[in-house]
C-alpha positions as CSV (number, residue, x, y, z in Angstrom):
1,X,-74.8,348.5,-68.2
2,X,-70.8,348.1,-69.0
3,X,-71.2,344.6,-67.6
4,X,-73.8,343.6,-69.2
5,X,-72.1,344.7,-72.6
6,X,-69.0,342.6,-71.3
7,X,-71.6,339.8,-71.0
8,X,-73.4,339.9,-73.9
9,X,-70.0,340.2,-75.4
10,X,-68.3,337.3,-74.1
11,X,-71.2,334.9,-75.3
12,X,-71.2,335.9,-78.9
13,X,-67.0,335.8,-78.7
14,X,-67.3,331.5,-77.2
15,X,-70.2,330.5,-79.1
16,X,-72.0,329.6,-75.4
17,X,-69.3,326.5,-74.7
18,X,-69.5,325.6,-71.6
19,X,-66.3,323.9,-71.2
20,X,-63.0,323.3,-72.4
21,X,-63.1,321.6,-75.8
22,X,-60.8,320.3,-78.5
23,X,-61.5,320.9,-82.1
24,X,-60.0,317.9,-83.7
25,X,-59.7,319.3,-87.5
26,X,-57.8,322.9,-85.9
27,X,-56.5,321.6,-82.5
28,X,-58.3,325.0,-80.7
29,X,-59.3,325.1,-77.9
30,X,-61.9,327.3,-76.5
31,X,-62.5,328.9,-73.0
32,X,-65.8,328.4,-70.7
33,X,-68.8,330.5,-70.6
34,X,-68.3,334.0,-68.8
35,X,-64.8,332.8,-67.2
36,X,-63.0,335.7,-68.1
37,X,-65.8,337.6,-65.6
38,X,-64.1,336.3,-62.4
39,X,-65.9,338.4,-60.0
40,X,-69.6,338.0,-61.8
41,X,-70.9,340.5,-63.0
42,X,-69.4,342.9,-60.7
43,X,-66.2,342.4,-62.6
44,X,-64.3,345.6,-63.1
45,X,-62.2,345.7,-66.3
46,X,-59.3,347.4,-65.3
47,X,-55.3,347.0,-65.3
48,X,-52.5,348.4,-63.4
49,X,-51.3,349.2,-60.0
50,X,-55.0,350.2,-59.3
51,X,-56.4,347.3,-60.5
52,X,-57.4,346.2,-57.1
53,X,-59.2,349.3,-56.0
54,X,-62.4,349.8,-57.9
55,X,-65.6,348.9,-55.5
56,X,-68.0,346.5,-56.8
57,X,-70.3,348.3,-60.0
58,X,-74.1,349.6,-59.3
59,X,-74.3,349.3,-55.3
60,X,-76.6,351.3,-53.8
61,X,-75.8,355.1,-52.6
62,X,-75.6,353.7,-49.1
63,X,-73.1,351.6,-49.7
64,X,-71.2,353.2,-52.2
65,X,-70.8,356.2,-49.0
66,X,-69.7,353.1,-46.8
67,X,-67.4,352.1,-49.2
68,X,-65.9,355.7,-49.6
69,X,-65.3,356.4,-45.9
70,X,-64.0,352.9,-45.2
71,X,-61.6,353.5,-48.5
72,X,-60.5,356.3,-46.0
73,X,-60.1,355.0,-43.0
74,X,-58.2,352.0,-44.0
75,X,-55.8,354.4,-46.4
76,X,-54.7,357.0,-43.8
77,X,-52.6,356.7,-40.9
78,X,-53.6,356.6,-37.0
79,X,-52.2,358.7,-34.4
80,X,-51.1,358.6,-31.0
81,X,-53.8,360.4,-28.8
82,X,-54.8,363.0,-28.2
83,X,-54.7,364.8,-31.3
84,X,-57.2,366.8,-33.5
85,X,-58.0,363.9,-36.0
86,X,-60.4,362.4,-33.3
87,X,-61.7,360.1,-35.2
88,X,-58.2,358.4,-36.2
89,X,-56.1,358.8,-32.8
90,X,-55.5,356.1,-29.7
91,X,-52.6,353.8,-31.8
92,X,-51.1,351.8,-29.7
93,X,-49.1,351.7,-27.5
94,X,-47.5,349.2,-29.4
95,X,-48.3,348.2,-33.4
96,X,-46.8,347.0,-36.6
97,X,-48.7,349.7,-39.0
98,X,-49.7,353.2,-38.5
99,X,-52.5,351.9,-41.8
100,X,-54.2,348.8,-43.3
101,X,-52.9,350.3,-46.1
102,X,-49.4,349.8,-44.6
103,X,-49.7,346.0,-45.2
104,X,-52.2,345.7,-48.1
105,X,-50.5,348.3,-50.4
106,X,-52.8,349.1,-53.0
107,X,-55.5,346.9,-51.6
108,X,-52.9,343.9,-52.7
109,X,-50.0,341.5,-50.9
110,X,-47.7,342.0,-48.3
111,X,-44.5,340.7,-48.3
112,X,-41.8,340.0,-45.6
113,X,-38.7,342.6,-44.8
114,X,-36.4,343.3,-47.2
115,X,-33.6,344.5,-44.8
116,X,-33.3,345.5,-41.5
117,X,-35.4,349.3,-40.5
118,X,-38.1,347.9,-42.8
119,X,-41.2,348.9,-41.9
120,X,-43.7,348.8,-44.7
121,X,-43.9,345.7,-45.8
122,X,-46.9,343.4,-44.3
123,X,-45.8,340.3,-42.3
124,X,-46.6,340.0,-38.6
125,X,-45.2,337.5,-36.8
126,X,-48.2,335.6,-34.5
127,X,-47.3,334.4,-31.0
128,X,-48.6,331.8,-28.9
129,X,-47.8,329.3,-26.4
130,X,-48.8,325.5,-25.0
131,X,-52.7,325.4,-24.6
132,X,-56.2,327.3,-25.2
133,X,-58.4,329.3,-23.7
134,X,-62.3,328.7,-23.4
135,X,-63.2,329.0,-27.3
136,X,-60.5,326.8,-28.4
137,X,-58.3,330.6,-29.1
138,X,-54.6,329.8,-28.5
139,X,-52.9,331.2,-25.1
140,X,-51.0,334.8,-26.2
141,X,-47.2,334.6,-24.7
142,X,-47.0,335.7,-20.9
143,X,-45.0,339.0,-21.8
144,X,-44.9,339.6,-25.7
145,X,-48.7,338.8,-26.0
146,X,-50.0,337.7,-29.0
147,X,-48.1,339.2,-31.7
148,X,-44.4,340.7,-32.0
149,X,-45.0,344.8,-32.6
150,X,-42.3,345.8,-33.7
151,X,-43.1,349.3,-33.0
152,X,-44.6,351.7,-30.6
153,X,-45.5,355.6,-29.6
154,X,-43.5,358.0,-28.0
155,X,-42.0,356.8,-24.8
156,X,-42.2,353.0,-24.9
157,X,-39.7,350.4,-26.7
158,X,-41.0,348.1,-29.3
159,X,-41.4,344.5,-28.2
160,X,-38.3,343.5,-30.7
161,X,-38.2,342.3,-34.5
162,X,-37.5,339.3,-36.3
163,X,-34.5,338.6,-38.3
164,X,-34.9,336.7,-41.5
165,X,-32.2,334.0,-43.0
166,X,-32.6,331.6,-45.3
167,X,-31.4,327.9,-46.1
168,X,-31.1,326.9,-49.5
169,X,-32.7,323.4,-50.9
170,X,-32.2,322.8,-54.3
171,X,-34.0,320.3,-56.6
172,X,-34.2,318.7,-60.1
173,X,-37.2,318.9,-62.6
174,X,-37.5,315.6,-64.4
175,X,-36.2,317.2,-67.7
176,X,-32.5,317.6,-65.8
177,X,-33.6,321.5,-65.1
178,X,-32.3,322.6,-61.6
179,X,-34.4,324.6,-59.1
180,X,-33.2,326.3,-56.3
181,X,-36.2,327.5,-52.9
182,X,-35.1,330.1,-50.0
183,X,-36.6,328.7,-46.8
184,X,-36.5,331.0,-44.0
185,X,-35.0,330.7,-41.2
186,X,-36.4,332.9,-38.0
187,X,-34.3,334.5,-35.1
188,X,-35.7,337.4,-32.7
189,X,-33.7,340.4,-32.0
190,X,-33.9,343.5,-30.0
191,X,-36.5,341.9,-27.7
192,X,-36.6,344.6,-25.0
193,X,-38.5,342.7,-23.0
194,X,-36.5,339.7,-21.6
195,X,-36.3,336.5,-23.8
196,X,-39.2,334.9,-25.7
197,X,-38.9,331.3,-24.7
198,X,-40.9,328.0,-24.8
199,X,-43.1,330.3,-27.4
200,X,-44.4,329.0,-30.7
201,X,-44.4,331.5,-33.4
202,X,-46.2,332.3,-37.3
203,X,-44.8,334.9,-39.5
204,X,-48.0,335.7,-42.0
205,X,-47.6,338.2,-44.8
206,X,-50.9,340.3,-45.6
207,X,-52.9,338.6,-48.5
208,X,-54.9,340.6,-51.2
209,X,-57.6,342.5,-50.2
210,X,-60.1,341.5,-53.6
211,X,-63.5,339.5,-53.6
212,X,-63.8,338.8,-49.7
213,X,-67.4,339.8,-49.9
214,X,-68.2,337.2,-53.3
215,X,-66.2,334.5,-50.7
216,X,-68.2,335.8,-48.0
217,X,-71.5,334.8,-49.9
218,X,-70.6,331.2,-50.8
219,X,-73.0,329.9,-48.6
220,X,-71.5,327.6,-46.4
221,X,-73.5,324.6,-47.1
222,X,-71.7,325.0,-50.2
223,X,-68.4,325.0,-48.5
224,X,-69.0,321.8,-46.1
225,X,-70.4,319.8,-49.2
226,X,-66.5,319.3,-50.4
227,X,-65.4,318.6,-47.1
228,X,-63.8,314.9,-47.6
229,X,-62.1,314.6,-44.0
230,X,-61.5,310.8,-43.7
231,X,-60.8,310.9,-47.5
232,X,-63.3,308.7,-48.5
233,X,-62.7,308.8,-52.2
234,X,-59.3,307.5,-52.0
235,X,-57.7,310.6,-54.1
236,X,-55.3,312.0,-51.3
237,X,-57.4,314.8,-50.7
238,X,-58.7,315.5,-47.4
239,X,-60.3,319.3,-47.2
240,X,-61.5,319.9,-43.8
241,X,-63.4,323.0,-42.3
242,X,-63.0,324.4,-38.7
243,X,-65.9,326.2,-36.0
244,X,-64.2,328.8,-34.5
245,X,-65.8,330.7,-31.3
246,X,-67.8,333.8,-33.1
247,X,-67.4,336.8,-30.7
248,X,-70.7,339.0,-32.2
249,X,-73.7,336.0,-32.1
250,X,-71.2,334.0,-29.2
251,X,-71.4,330.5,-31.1
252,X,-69.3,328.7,-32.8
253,X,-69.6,329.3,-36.5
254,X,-67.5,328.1,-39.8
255,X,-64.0,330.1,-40.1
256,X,-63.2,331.4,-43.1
257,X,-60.4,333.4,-43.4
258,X,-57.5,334.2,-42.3
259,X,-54.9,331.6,-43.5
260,X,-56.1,329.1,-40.9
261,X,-59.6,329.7,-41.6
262,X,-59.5,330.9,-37.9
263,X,-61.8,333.6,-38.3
264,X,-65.4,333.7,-38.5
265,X,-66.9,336.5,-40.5
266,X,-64.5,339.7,-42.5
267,X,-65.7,341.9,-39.7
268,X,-63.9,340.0,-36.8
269,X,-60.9,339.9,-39.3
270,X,-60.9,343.8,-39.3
271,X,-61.1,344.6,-36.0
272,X,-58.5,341.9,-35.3
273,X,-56.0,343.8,-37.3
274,X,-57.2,347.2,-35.9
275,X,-56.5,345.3,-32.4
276,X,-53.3,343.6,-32.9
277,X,-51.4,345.6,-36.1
278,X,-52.4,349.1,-34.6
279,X,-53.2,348.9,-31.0
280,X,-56.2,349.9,-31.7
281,X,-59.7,349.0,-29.4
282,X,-63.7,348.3,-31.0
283,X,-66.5,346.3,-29.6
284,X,-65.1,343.1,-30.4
285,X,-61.5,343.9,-29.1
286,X,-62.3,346.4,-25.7
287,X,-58.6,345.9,-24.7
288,X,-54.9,345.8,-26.5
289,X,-51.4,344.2,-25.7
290,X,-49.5,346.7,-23.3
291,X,-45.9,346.0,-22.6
292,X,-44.9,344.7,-19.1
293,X,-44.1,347.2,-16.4
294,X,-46.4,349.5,-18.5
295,X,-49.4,351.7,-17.1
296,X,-51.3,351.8,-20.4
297,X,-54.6,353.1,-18.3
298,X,-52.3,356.5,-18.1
299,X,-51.7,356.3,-21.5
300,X,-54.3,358.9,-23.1
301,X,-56.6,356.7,-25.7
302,X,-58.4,357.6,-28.9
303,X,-62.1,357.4,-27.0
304,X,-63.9,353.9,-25.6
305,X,-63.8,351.7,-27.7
306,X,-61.3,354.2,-30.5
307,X,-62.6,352.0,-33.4
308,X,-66.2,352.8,-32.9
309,X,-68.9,350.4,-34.4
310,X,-70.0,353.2,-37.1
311,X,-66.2,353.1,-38.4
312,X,-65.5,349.3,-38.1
313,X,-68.9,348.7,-40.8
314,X,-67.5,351.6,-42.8
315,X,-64.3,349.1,-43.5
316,X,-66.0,346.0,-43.4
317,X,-68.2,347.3,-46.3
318,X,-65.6,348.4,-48.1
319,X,-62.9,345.2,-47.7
320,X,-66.4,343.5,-49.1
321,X,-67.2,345.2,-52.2
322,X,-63.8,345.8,-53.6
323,X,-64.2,344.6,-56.9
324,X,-62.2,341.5,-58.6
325,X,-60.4,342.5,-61.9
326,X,-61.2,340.6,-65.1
327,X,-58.8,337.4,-66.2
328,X,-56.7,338.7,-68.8
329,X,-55.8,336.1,-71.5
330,X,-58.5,333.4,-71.1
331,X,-59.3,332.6,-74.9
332,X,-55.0,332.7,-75.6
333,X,-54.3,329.0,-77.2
334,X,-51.5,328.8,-74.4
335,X,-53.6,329.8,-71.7
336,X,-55.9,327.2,-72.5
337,X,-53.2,324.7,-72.4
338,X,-52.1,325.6,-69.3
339,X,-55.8,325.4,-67.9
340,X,-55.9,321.7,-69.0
341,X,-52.5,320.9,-67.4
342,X,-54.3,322.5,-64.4
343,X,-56.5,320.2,-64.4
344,X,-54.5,317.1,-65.3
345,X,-52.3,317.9,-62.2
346,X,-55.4,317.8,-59.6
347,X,-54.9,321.2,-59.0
348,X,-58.8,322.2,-59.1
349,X,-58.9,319.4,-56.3
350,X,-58.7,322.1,-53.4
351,X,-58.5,325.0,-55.9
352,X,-62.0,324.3,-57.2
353,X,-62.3,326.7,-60.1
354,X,-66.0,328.1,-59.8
355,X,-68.8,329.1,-57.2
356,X,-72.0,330.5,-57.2
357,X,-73.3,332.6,-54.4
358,X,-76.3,332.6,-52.5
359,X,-79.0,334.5,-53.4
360,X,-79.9,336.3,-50.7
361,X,-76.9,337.9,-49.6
362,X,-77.1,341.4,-48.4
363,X,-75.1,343.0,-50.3
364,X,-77.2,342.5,-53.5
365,X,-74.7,343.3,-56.1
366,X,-72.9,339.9,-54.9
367,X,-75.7,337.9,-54.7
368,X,-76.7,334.9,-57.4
369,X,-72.9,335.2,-59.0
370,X,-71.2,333.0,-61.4
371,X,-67.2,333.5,-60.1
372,X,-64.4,331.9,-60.0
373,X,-62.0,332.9,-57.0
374,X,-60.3,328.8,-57.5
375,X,-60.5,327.9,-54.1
376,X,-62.6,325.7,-52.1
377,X,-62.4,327.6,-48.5
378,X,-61.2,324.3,-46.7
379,X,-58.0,323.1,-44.8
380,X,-55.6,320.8,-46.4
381,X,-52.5,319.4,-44.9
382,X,-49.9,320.6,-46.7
383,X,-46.6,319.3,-45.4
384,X,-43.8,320.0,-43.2
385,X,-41.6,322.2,-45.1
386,X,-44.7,324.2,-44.9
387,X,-45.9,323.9,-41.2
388,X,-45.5,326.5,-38.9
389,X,-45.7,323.3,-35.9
390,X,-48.6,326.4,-34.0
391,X,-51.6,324.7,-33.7
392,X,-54.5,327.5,-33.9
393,X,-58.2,326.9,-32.8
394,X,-58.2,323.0,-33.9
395,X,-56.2,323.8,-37.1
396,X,-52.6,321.6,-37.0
397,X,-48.9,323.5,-38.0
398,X,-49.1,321.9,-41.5
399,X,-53.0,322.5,-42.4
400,X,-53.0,325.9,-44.5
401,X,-56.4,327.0,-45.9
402,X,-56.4,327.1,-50.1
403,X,-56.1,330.5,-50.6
404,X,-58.2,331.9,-53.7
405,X,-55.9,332.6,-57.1
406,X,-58.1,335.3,-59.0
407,X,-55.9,338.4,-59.3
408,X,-52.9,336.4,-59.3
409,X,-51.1,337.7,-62.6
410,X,-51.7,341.2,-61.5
411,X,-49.4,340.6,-58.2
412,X,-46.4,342.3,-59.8
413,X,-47.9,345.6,-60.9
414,X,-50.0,346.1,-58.0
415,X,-48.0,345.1,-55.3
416,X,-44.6,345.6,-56.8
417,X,-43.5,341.8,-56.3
418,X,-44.5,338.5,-57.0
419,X,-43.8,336.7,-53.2
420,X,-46.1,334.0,-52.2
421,X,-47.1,331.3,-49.6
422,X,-48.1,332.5,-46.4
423,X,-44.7,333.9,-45.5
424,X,-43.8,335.2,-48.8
425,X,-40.6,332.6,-49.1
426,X,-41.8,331.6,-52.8
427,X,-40.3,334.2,-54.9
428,X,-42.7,333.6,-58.4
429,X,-45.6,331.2,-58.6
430,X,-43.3,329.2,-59.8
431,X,-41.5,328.3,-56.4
432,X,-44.9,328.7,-54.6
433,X,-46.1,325.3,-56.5
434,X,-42.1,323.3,-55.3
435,X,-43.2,324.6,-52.2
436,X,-46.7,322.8,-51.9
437,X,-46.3,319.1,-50.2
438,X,-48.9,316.8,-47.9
439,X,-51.7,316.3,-49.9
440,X,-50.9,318.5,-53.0
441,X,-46.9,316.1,-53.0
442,X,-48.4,314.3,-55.9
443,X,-49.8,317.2,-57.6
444,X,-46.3,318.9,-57.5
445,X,-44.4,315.7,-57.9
446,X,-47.0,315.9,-61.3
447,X,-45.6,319.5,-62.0
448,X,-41.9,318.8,-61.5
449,X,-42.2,315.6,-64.4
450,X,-43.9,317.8,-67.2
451,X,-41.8,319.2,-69.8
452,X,-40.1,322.7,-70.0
453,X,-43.2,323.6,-72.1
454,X,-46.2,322.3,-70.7
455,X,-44.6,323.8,-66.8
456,X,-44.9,327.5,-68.9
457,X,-48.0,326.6,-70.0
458,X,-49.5,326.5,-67.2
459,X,-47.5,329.6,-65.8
460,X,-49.4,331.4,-68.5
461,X,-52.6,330.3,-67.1
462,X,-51.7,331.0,-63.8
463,X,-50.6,334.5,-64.7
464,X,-54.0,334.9,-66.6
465,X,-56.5,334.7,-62.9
């Protein structure tokens, strides 16, 4: 009913335009129908460090339960087995987090260390060498696996950590105002299991936890009907999508997340990180990375699998109904400004601003929704100051996927910083956008030549999703 106020609202406060428009007589302009509702109608109205933990309004008692216990489960630590808590014990032997809360604070962003002994923070560092298996997955290292954990139980030494320094490049905007981007520069240290060599590597901070299920719902015809992969429209933009091997219907199906678009569906993403963050077994994962010269079979486990299937749906429901957060600003003059300089820079190119789900989804509360997550789900090279030179599943070093902006402006206040990219090296939107390159070079290149006003313009929208 709060919604539907909102709604009703909304309309009377825009007069029913439907898009951007310029009054010539008062120069306003005016915002479009229902943008300010980002997640549709299950848009939560809410500000703060919570701001990204309300579930999605008027779900049924099932699934608000789900959503409860997987709230739970994903906010408390695991422990080593045995112990009393048996429904939380088996991590390990090694892991990066203890919780997914540890890397998605407040259901937000993670960001990369900020000295040595720094432990909650949220990037993992991915490992992999030449060649694939059978699906097209890459080959985990011979002895550090997978992933660098950087921490372990009792008994047994962590595989090492990585050791962040940075290179400065500075630039120019076209108004004579200098810039100056950190880009990391990655070592390993404390490896305690002889050297990782001829390995190739990804550090990936954890991204926001909002709106996975109104992204899961996009229907995926949808998603393929802006795929342009030979560029045939001649504007530079090439989005591309990827079939990764789907371990729960075993076919390939389209990947969606992850920022390779490597995974298939939000469950497979889950137990992933109950897998490789916490060491931690389900159905989909029946075995985790144990250190060389290691017995893990004598190392007492949390039960077969120790994720059971009951518990992996509980947080699968609830990473898709958290609720999106309304934009804040959208009707502000300045705002508005900032939208149309979005737009004159190509930006809504790859960040396509809105979507509307399928109807028959089965969660019902996303279904048939106006929103506007400003993404369209595909791959785009973006360049070689951003590649990570690891090819994953068919997806190249410099090919990121375009990762949704709602919630942006609430980065700070949730998560307590404002690091982006998929390492966290920008340090404000405004270095994410310097960063860009590939097929957004022109786009940025666009950015850098606009005026000191018209670049915080469109900061102000930015800090509006």
């Amino acid at each position: 009913m709060l919604n539907y106020f909102y709604l009703i609202l909304s309309l009377f406060l825009i007069c029913s335009c439907e898009h951007d428009t310029l009054d010539e007589g008062t120069q306003m302009l005016y915002p479009e129908a229902y943008e300010q509702f980002s997640g549709g109608e299950g848009t939560v109205f809410i500000e703060g460090f919570n701001a990204f933990e309300l579930k999605v309004p008027d779900m049924s008692y099932e699934n608000q339960n789900l959503f409860a216990i997987g709230n739970s489960l994903f906010e408390q630590n695991w422990v080593t087995a045995p112990a009393s808590t048996t429904g939380r014990d088996g991590l390990g032997p090694l892991f990066n987090a203890r919780a997914c809360a540890t890397c998605h604070f407040k259901d937000g962003r993670g960001r990369p260390p900020s000295s040595f002994g720094d432990i909650n923070h949220g990037l993992l560092v991915q490992l992999s060498i030449n060649g694939t298996d059978i699906h097209g997955d890459p080959l985990p290292h011979p002895v550090y696996g997978g992933q660098l954990q950087d921490q372990s139980i009792m008994g047994i030494s962590p595989e090492g950590h990585i050791v962040i320094n940075t290179e400065l490049i500075t630039g120019q905007y076209a108004d004579g105002t200098s810039y100056t981007l950190s880009k990391p520069v990655y070592t390993f240290a404390g490896l305690n299991y002889g050297p990782l060599e001829n390995v190739m590597f990804s550090p990936r901070v954890a991204p926001q936890m909002i709106g996975l299920g109104l992204l899961d719902a996009i229907a995926d015809l949808d998603i393929l009907a802006n795929v342009d992969e030979a560029d045939s429209n001649k504007d530079g933009i090439s989005g591309r999508a990827v079939y990764v091997w789907n371990k729960e219907t075993n076919t390939y199906t389209l990947g969606k997340y992850g920022w390779k678009s490597s995974v298939p569906t939000i469950k497979d993403q889950v137990a992933t990180a109950f897998s490789f963050d916490m060491g931690l077994t389900s159905s989909l994962f029946t075995a985790t990375e144990c250190p060389p010269g290691i017995d893990c079979s004598s190392i007492p486990n949390g039960g077969i699998p120790e994720v059971i299937d009951e518990a992996l749906e509980q947080v699968t429901v609830y990473s898709k109904t958290l609720a999106v957060p309304s934009r804040r600003n959208h009707d502000n003059q300045n705002v508005l400004k900032g939208k149309q300089i979005f737009n004159q820079l190509d930006c809504t190119k790859c960040h396509i601003p809105k979507h509307h789900t399928q109807t028959n989804y089965h969660i019902p509360q996303l279904a048939n929704q106006i929103i506007w997550p400003y993404t369209d789900m595909l791959l785009h090279d973006m360049g070689e100051e951003l590649s990570d030179h690891r090819p994953v599943k068919g997806v190249h070093g410099n090919e990121w996927r375009t990762p949704p902006l709602w919630g942006l402006g609430y980065t700070q206040e949730v998560s307590g910083h404002t690091q982006l990219l998929h390492d966290g090296r920008a340090n404000n939107i405004e270095e994410a956008i310097l960063w860009h390159g590939g097929e957004a070079a022109k786009s940025k290149q666009k950015f850098i030549n606009l005026s000191l006003e018209d670049r915080n313009y469109l900061l102000d929208f930015l800090n509006s999703l």
